[in-house]
NUVEXVEX-384536 format. One record per residue (C-alpha): x, y, z negated; residue in one letter; residue number from 1. Coordinates in Angstrom, 2 decimals. Example, Ala and Ser with C-alpha at 12.3 -4.5 7.8 and 13.67 -1.06 7.14 Angstrom:
<pt <12.30; -4.50; -7.80>; 'a'; 1>;
<pt <13.67; -1.06; -7.14>; 's'; 2>;
//
This chain:
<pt <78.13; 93.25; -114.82>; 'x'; 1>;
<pt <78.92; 91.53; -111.91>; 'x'; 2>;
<pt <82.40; 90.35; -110.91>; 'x'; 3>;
<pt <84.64; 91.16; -107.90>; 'x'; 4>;
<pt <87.61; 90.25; -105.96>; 'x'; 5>;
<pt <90.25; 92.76; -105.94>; 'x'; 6>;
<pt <89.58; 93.85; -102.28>; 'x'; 7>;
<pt <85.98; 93.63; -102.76>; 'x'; 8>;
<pt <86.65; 95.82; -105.28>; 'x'; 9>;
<pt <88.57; 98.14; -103.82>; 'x'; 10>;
<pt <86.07; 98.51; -101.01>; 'x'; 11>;
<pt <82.80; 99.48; -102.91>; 'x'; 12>;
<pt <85.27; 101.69; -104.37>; 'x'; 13>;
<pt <86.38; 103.26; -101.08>; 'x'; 14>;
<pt <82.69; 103.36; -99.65>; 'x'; 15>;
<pt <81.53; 104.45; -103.44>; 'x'; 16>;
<pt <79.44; 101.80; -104.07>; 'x'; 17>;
<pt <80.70; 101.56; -107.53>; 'x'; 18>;
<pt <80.95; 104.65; -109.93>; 'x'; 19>;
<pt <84.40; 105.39; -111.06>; 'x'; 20>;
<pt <83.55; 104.15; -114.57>; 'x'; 21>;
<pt <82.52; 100.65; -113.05>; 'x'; 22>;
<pt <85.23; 99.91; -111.20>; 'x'; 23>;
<pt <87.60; 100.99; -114.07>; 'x'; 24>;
<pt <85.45; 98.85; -115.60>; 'x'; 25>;
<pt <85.65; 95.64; -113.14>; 'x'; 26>;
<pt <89.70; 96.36; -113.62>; 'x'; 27>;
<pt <89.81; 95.80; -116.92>; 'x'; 28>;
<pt <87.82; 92.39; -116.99>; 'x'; 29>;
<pt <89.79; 91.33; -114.31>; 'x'; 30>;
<pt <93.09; 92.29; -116.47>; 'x'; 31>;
<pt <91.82; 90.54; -119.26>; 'x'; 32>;
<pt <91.33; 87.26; -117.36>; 'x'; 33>;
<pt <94.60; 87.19; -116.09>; 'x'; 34>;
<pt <96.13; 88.32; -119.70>; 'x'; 35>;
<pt <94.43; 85.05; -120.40>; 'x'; 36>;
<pt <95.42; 83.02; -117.78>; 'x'; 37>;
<pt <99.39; 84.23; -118.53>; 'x'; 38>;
<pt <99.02; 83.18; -122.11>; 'x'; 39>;
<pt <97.50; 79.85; -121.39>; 'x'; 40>;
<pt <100.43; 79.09; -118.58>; 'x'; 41>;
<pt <103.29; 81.05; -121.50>; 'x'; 42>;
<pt <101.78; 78.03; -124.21>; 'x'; 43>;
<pt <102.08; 75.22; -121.66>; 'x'; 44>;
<pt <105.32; 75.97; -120.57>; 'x'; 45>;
<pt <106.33; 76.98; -124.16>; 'x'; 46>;
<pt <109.84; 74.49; -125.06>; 'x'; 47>;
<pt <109.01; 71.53; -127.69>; 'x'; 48>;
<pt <111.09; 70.90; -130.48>; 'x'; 49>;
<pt <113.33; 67.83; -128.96>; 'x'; 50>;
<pt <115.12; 65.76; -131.41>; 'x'; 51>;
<pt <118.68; 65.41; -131.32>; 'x'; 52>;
<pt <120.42; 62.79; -129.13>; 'x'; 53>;
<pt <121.29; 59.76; -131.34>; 'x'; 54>;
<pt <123.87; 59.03; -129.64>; 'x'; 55>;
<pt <126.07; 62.27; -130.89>; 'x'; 56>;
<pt <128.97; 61.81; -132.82>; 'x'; 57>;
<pt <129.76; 64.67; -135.69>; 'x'; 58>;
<pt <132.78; 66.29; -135.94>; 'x'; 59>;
<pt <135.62; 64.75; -138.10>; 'x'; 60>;
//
C-alpha cells in the first residue's frame, strides 16, 4: 500500500479515489509513524541521571 500526505489523503478521499477501508487504512500507518516518531523524540529528551554537585555541603 502506497503512502500519502495528509491532504493527499484527504483528497482521494473527497473525490473517492480511495475506499473507506483504505484510507482508514492510510490513517492508521500514518498514526503509527508518528507514535514512533513521539517515542523516539520522548527517549531523547528523556532526563539523565546527573550526579550530585561535589561541591554540596550536608547538613550539620
Amino acid at each position: 500500500m502506497s503512502h500519502y500526505t495528509l491532504d493527499e489523503l484527504l483528497e482521494r478521499w473527497k473525490h473517492e479515489d480511495l475506499t473507506e477501508a483504505q484510507t482508514i487504512g492510510q490513517l492508521l500507518q500514518m498514526l503509527r509513524k508518528i507514535d514512533a516518531r513521539v517515542r523516539e523524540l520522548e527517549r531523547a529528551k528523556a532526563p539523565t541521571s546527573e550526579p550530585e554537585p561535589k561541591n554540596q555541603r550536608s547538613a550539620q
